[in-house]
N, CA and C atoms as an extended XYZ file, in Angstrom:
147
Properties=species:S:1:pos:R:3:atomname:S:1:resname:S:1:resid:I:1 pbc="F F F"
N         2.443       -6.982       13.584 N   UNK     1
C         2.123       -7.141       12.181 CA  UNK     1
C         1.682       -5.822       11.549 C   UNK     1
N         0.953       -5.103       12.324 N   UNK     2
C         0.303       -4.047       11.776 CA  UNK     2
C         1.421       -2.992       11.725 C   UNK     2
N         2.812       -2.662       12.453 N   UNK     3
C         3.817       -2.108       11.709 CA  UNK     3
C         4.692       -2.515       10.745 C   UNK     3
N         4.931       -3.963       10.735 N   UNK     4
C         5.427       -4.406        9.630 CA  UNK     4
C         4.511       -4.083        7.909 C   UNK     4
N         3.450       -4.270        7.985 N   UNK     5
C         2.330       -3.754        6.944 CA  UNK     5
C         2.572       -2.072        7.161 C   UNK     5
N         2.650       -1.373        8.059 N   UNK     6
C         3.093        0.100        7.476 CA  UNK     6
C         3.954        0.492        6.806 C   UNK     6
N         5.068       -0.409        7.642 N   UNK     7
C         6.657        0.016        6.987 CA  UNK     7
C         6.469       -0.465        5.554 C   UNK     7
N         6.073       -1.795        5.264 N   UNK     8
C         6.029       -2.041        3.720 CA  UNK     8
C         5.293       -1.175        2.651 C   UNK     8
N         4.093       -0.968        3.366 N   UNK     9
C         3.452        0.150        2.674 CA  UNK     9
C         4.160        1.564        2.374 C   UNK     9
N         4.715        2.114        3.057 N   UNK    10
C         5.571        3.308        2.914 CA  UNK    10
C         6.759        3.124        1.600 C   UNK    10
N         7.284        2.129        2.251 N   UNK    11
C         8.517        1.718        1.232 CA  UNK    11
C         7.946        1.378        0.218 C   UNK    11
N         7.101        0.871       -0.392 N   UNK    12
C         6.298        0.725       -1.507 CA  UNK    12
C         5.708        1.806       -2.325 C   UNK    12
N         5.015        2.624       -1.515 N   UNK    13
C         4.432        3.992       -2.047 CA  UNK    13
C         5.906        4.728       -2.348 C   UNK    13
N         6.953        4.605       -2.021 N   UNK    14
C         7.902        5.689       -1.741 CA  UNK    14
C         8.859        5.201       -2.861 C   UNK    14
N         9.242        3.838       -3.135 N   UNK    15
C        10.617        3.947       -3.865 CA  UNK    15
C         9.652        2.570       -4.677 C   UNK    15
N         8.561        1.824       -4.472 N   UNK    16
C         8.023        1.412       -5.322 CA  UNK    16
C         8.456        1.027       -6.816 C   UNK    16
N         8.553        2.071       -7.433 N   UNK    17
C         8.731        2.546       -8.539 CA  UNK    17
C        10.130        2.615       -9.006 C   UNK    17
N        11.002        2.514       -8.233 N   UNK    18
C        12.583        2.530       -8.531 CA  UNK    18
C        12.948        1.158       -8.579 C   UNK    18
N        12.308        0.891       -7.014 N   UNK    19
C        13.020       -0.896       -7.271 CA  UNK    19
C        12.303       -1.814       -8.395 C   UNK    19
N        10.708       -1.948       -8.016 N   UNK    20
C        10.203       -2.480       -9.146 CA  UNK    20
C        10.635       -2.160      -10.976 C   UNK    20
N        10.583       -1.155      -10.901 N   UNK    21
C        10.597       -0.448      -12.364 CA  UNK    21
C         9.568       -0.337      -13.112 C   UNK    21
N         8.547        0.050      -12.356 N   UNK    22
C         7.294        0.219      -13.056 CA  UNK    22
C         6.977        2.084      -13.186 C   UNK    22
N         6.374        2.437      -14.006 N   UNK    23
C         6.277        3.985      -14.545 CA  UNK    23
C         5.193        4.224      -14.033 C   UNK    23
N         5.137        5.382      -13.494 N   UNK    24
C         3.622        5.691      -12.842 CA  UNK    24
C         3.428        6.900      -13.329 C   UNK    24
N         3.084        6.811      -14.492 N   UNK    25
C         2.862        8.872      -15.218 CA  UNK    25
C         1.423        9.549      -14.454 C   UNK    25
N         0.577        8.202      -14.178 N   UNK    26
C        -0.688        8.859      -13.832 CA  UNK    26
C        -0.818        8.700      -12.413 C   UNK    26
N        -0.153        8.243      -11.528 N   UNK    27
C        -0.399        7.992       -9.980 CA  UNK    27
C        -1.340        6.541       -9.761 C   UNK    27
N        -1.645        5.787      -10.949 N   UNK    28
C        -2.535        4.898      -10.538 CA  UNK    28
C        -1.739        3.651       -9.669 C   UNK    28
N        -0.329        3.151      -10.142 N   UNK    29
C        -0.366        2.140       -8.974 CA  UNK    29
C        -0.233        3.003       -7.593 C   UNK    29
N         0.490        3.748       -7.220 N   UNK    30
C        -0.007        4.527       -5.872 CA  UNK    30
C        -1.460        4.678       -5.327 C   UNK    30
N        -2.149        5.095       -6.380 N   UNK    31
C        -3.613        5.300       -6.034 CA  UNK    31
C        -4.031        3.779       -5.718 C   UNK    31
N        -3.344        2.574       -6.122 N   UNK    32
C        -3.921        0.951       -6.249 CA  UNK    32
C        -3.051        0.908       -4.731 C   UNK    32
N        -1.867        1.082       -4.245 N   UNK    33
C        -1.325        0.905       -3.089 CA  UNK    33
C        -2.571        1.008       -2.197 C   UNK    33
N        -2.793        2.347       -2.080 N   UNK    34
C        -3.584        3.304       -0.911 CA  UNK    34
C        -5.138        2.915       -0.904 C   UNK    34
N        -5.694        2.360       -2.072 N   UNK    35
C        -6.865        1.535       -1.923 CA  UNK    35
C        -6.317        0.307       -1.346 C   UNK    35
N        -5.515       -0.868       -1.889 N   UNK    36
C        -5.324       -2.290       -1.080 CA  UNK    36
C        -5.209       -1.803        0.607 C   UNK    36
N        -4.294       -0.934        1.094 N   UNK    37
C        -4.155       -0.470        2.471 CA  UNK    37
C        -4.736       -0.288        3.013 C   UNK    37
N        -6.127        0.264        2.706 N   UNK    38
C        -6.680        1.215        3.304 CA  UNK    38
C        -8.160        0.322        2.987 C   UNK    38
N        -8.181       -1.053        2.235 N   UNK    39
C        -9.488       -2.082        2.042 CA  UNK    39
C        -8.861       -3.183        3.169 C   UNK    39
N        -7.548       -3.165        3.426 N   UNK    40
C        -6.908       -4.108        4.540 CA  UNK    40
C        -7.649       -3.791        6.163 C   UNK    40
N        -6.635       -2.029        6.278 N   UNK    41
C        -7.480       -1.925        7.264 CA  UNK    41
C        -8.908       -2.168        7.733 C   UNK    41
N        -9.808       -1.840        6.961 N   UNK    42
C       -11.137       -2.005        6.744 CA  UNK    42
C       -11.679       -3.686        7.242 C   UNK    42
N       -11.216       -4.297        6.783 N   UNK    43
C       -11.616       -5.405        6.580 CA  UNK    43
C       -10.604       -6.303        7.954 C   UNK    43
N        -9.746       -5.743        8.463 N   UNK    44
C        -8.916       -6.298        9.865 CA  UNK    44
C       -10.037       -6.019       10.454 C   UNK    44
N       -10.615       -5.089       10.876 N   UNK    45
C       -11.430       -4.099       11.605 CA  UNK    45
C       -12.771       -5.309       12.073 C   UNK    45
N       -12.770       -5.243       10.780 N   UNK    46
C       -14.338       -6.147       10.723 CA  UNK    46
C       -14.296       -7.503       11.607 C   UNK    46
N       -13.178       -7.767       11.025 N   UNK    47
C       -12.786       -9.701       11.225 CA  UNK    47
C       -12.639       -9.364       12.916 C   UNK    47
N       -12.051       -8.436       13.454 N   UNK    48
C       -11.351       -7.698       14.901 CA  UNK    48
C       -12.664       -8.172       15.577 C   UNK    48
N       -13.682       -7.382       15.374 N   UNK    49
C       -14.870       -6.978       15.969 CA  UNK    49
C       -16.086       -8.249       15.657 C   UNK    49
């Protein structure tokens, strides 16, 4: 699971924006990607332990 959630994440940060068609002039949905990812990990971690 936890490479399937990378690969999506990548492809998301990466072409995101082409397939969806959303405009990112300021980096914020990227910056919103890399927070959800990175509050996922966080919080697997927790539930893990």
């Amino acid at each position: 699971m936890a490479g399937l959630a990378m690969v999506l994440f990548i492809a998301l940060f990466a072409f995101g924006g082409e397939y969806f068609g959303w405009s990112d002039h300021g980096g914020r949905v990227q910056l919103a990607l890399i927070c959800c990812f990175v509050f996922g990990i966080i919080c697997g971690m927790k539930l893990k332990s």
